[in-house]
C-alpha positions as CSV (number, residue, x, y, z in Angstrom):
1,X,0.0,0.0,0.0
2,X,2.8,2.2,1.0
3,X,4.8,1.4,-2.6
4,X,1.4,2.3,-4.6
5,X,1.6,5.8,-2.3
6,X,4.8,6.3,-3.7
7,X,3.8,5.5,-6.8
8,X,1.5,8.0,-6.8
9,X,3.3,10.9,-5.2
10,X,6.0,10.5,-8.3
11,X,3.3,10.3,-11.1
12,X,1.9,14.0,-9.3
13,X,5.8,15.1,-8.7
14,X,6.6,14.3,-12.7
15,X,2.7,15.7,-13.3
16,X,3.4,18.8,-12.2
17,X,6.4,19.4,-13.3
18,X,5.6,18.8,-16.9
19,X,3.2,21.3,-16.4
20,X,5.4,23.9,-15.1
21,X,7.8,22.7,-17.6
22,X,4.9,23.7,-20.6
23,X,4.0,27.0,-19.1
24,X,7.9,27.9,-18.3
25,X,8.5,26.8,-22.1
26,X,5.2,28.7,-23.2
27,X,6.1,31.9,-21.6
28,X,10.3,31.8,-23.2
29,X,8.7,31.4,-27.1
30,X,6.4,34.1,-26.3
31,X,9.6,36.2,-24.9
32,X,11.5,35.4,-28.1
33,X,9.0,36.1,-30.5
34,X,8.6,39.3,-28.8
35,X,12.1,40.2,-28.8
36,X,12.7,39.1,-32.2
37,X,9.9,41.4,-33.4
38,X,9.2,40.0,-36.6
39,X,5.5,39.9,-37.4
40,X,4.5,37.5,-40.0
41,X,1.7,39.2,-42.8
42,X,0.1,36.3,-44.9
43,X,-0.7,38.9,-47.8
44,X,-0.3,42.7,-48.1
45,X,-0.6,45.5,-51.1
46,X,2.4,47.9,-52.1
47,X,0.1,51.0,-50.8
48,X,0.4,49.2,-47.4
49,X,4.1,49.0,-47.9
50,X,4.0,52.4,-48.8
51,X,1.9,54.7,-47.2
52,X,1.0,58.7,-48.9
53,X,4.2,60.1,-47.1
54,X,6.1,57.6,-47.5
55,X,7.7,59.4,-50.7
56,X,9.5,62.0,-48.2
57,X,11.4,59.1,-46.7
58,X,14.8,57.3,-47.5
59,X,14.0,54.4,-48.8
60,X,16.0,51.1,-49.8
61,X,14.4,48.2,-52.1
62,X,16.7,45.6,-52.7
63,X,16.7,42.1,-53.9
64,X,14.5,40.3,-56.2
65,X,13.1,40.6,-59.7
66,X,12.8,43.5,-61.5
67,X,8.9,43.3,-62.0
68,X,8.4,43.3,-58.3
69,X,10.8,46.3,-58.0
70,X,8.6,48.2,-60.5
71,X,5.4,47.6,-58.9
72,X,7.2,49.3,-55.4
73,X,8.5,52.3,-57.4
74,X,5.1,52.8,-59.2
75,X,3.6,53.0,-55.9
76,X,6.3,55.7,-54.7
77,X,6.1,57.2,-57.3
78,X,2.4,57.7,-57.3
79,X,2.0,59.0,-54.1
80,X,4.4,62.0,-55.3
81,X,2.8,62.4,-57.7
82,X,-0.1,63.0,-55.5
83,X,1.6,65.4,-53.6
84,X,3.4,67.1,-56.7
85,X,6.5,66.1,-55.5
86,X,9.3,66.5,-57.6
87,X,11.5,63.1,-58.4
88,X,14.4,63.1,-59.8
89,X,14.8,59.5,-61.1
90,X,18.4,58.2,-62.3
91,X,18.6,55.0,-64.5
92,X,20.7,53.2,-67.0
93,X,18.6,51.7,-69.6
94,X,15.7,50.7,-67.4
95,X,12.9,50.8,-70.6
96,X,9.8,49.5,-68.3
97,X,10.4,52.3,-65.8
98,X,11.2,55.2,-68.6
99,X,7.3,53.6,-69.9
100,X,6.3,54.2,-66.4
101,X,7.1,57.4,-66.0
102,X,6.3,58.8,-69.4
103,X,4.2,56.6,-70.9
104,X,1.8,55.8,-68.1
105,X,1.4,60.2,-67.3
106,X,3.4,60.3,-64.2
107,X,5.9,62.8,-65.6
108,X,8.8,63.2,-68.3
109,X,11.9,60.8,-69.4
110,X,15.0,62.1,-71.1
111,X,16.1,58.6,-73.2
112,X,17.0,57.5,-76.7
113,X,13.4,57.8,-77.7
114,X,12.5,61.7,-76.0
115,X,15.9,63.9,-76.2
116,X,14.8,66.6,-74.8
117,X,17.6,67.1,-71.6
118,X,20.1,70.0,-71.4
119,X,22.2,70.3,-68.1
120,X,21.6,73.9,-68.4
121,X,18.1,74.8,-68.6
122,X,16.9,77.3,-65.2
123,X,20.4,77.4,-63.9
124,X,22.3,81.0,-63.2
125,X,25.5,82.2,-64.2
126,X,26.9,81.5,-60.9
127,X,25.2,77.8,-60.7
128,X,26.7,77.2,-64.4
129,X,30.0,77.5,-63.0
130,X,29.7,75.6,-59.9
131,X,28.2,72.4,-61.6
132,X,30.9,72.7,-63.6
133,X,34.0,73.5,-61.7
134,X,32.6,70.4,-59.4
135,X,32.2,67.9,-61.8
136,X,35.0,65.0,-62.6
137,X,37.8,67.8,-60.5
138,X,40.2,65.1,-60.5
139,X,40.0,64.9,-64.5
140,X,39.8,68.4,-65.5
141,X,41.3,70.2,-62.5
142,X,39.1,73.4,-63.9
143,X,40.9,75.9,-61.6
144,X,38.5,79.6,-60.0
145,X,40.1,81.6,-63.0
146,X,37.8,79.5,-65.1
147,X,34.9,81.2,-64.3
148,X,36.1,84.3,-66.1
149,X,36.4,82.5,-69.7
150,X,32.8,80.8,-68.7
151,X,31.3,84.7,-67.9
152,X,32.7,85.3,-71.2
153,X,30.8,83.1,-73.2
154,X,27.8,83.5,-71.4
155,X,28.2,87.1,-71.9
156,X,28.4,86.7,-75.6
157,X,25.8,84.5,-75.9
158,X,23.3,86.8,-74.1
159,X,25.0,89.3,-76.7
160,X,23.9,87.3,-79.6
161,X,20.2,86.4,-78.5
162,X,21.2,83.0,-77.6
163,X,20.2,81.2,-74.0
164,X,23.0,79.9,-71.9
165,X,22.1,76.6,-72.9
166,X,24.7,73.6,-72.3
167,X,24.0,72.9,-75.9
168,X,25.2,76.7,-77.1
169,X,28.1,76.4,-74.2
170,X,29.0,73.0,-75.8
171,X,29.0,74.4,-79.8
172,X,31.1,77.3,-78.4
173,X,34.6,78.0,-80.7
174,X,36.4,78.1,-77.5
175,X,39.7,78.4,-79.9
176,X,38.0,82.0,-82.1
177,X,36.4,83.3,-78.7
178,X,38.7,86.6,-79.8
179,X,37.1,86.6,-83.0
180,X,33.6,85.7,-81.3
181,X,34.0,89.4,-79.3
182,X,35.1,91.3,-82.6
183,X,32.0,90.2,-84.4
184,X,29.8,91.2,-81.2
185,X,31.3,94.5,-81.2
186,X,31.5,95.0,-85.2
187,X,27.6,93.8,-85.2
188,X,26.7,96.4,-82.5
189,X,25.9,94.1,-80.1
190,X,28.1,94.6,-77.5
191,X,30.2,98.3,-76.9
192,X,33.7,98.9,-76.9
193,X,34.0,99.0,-73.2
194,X,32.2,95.1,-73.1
195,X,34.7,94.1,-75.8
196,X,37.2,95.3,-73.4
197,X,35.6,93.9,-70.5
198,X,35.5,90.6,-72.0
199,X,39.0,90.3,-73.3
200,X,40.2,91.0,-70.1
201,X,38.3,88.2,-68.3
202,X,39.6,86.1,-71.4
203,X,43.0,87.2,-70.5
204,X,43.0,86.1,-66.6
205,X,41.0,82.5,-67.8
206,X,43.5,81.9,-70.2
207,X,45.6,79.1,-68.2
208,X,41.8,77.2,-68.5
209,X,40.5,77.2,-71.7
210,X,41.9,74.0,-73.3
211,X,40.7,72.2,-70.2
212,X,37.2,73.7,-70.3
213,X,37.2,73.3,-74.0
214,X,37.7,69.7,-73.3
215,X,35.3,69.3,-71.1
216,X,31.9,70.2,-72.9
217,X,33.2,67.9,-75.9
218,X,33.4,65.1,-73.6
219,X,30.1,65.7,-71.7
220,X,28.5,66.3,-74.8
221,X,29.4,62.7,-75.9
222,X,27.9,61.5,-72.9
223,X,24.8,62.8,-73.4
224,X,24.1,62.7,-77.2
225,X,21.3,59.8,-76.4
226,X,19.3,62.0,-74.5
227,X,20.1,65.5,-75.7
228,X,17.9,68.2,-76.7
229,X,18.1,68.3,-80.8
230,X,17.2,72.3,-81.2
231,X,17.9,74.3,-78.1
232,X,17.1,77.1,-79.4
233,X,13.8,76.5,-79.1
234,X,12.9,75.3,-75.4
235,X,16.5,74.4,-74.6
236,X,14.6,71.2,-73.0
237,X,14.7,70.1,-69.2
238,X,17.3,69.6,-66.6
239,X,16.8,68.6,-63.0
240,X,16.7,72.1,-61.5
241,X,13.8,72.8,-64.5
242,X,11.8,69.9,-63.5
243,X,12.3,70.4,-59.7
244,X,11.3,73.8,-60.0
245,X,8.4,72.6,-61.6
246,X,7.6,69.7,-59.3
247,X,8.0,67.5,-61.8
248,X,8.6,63.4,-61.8
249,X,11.4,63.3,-64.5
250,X,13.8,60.5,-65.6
251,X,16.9,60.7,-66.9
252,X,18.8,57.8,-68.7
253,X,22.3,57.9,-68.3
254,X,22.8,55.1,-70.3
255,X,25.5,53.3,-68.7
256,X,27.3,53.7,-65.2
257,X,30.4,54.2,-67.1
258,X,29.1,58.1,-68.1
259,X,30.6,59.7,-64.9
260,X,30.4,63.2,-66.2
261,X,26.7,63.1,-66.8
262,X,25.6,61.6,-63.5
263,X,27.9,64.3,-61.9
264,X,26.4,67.0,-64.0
265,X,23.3,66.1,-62.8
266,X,24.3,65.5,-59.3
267,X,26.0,68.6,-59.2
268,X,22.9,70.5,-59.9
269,X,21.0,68.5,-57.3
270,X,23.0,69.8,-54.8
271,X,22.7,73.2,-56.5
272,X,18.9,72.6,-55.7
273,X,19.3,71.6,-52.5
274,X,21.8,74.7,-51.3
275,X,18.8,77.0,-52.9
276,X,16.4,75.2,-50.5
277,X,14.3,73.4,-53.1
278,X,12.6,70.2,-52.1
279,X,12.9,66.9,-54.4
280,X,13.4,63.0,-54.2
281,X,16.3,61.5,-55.7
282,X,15.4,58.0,-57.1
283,X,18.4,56.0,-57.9
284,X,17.4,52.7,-59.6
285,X,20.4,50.0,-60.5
286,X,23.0,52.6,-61.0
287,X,26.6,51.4,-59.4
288,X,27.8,55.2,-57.5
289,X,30.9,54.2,-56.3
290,X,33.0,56.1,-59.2
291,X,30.9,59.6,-58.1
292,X,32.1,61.5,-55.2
293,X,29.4,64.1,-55.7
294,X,26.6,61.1,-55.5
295,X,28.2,59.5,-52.4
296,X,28.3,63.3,-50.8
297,X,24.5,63.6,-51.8
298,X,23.3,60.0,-50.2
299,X,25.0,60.5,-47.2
300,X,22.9,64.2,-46.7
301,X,18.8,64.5,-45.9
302,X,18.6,68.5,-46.2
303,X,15.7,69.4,-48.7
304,X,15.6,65.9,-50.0
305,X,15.5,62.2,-49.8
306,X,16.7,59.3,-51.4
307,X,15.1,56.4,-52.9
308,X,17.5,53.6,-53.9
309,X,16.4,50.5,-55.5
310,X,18.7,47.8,-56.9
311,X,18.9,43.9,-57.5
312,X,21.9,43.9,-54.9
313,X,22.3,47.5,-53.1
314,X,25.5,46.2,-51.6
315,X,26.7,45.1,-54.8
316,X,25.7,48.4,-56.4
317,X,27.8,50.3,-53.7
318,X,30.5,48.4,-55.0
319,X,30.9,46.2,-51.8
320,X,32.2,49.3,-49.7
321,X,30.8,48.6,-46.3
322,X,31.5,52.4,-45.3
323,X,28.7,53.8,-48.2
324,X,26.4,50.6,-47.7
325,X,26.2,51.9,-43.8
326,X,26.4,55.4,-44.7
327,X,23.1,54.8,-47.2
328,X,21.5,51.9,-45.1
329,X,21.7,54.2,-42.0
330,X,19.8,57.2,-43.3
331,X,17.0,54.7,-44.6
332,X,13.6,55.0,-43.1
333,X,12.1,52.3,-44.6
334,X,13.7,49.0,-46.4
335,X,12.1,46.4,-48.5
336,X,14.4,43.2,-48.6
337,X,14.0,40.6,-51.5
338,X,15.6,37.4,-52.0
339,X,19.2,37.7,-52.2
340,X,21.7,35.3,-53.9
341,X,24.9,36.8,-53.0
342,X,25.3,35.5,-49.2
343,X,27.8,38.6,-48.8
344,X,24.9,40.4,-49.1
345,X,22.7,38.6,-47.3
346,X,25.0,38.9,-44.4
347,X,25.5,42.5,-44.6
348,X,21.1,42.9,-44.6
349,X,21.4,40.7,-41.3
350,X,24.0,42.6,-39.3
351,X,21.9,45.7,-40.5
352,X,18.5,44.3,-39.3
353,X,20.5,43.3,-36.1
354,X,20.0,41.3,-33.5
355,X,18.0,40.5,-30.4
356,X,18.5,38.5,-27.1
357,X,17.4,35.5,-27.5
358,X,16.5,32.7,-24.5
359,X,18.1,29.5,-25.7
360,X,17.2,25.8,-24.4
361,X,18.8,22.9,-24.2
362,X,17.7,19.8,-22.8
363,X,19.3,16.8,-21.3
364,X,17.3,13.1,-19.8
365,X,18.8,10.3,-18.0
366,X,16.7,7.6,-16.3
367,X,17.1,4.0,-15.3
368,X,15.9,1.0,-13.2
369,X,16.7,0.7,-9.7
370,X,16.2,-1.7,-6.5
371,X,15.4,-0.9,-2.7
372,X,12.6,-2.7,-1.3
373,X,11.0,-3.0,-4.6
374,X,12.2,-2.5,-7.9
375,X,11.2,0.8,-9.6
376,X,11.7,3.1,-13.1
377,X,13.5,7.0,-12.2
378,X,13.3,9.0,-14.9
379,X,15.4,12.5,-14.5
380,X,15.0,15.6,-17.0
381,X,16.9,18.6,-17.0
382,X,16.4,21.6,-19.0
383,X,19.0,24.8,-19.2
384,X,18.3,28.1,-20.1
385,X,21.0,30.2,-21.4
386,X,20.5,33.8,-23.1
387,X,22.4,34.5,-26.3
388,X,22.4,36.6,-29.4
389,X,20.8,35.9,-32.4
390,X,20.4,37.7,-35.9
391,X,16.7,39.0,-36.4
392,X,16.9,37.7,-40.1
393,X,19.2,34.9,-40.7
394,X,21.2,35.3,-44.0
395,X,19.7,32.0,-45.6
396,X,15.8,33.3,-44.8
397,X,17.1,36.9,-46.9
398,X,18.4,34.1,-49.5
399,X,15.7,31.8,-49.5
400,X,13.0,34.1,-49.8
401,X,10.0,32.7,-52.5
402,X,9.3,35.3,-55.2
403,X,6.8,37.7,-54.1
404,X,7.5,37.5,-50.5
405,X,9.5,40.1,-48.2
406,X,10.7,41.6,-45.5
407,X,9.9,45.1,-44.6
408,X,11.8,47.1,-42.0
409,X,11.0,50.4,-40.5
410,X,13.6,52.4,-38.7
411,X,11.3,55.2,-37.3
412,X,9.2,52.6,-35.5
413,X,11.2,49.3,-35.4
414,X,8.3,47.3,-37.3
415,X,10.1,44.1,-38.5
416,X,7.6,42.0,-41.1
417,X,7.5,39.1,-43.4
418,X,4.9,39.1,-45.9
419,X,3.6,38.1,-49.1
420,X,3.4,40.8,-51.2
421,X,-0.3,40.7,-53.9
């Protein structure tokens, strides 16, 4: 009677300690999913990915196919649009988001098939030669006293009815700019005290004119794909024109490799943004590590905001872990696709971070044993240590099916994994 007691008492012992056990066990995978802080969405939309505002933010899409990377920027796009944002968007050869833009009436495209871009158009004297005394420096080392050759031509070309164009500066005789004076001053057009006005500036730019000479021929080969045929006649858009104008516009730089058109443009981005003018720089697929004046722009949030979207961001960056965290840091909002660089996938996890994790580990022993009678003992022991653990593993960025994501929000921590309809 007294074993069958005993009996009992263990069976109640191990009873309630398997119940403890559950509830103890219960309450740690509650604790981790918690901490982790990734919520798991069965379906969402790309307007619930992207909310109205969500075109003021910084904002990286990387990963996946290209058709789900249109469907994001659409939605960004739209809600710019809605807000007559202006959007500066950069791309090299992207046709289905140049139809986007232009074809589906969100705004204008600068490509083989609309040339209608000069680097010039709404920019002052003064912003003429910043852009270009900034752009490619290490090239064409375009010293101050340039400016004086550049007043020159601008001068005459005012002289001669003609905008300041980059188109005019570009068909400029920089070698017959003497003779370019004369004629002014023979025509009427300019007085003898301007012709001497002008020779002198000529005079003190001299030391620069091969270089700047050599300069517009080159850009001007850059942009031949996109540029605006007649001039004369609207002198076509740049990016100040269109921001100005709060315009969506695309600009096809045609390949990454066209380093003094990006940094044309970029330089009058930040020409924008020093005059206080609000836009949103998309940057879709373009590799940035051969532009100082991009990296200088990304890594800034005055008066604008970047929107990067590539296949591989870390890739596009060139593999520089310094920009990838000087870019991934300023973003408000990140939409991860599968990856199939691990590299990558690795760099997205450390980013995402990590979280204190409770970790169990279990061990049983047990045997049969003899005193008055013989019995069964059966001994469990369960350790708890705490340890850190990646949010996102690298294989779950890797392994992701098409269609599916994970969304992260900076501002408010929200970590999700979703299907995306």
């Amino acid at each position: 009677m007294a074993n069958q007691n005993n009996r009992g008492g263990g069976f109640l012992l191990w009873g309630i300690n398997f119940v403890s056990s559950k509830i103890r066990n219960r309450k740690i995978r509650k604790y981790n999913t918690q901490a982790r802080g990734l919520k798991q969405h069965a379906n969402v939309t790309a307007d619930f990915l992207f909310p109205p505002q969500s075109y003021q933010e910084n904002i990286i899409i990387s990963g996946g196919g290209s058709g789900d990377r249109l469907r994001f920027c659409e939605q960004i796009l739209r809600n710019a649009q809605a807000q007559s944002q202006a959007v500066i968007v950069l791309t090299a050869g992207n046709v289905d988001l140049e139809n986007l833009i232009a074809g589906g009436g969100l705004g204008i495209a600068a490509s083989r098939q609309r040339k209608i871009f000069d680097a010039f158009t709404f920019l002052e004297m003064q912003d003429i030669c910043q852009v270009i005394l900034e752009t490619n420096r290490q090239k064409y080392d375009i010293k101050h006293s340039g400016r004086y050759v550049l007043q020159v031509v601008f001068d005459v070309l005012q002289a001669q009815n003609l905008k300041p164009y980059f188109a005019n500066f570009a068909d400029f005789t920089y070698h017959k700019i003497p003779a370019r004076i004369n004629d002014c001053l023979a025509r009427g057009l300019i007085s003898q005290s301007k012709a001497n006005d002008l020779n002198s500036y000529l005079a003190m730019g001299q030391s620069e004119l091969s270089k700047i000479d050599a300069f517009f021929y080159n850009a001007r080969a850059q942009m031949l794909h996109i540029a605006e045929v007649n001039p004369n006649n609207s002198g076509g858009f740049s990016a100040l024109s269109a921001i100005w104008n709060n315009q969506i516009f695309l600009i096809d730089i045609n390949s990454p490799s066209n380093t003094m058109l990006l940094e044309l443009i970029v330089n009058t981005l930040l020409v924008a943004k020093n005059k206080g003018m609000n836009f949103s720089l998309m940057i879709d697929d373009i590799a940035i590590s051969s532009s100082d004046s991009l990296k200088r722009l990304l890594s800034q949030r005055a008066n604008h905001n970047n929107i990067i979207i590539s296949q591989d961001v870390f890739t596009m960056l060139n593999g520089e872990e310094r920009t990838f965290a000087s870019a991934v840091g300023l973003a408000d909002r990140t939409i991860l696709l599968s990856h199939s660089s691990h590299i990558s996938c690795e760099m997205w996890s450390k980013y995402i971070g990590n979280y204190d994790k409770i970790d169990l580990s279990r061990s049983a022993g047990g045997g049969w044993f003899q005193s008055s009678r013989w019995g069964y003992m059966s001994n469990q022991t369960q350790t708890e240590t705490m340890k850190r653990e990646q949010k996102i593993k690298p294989e779950e960025i890797n392994r992701l099916p098409q269609g599916q994501i994970f969304a992260y929000d900076r501002q408010s921590g929200n970590l999700i994994q979703a299907n995306v309809l």
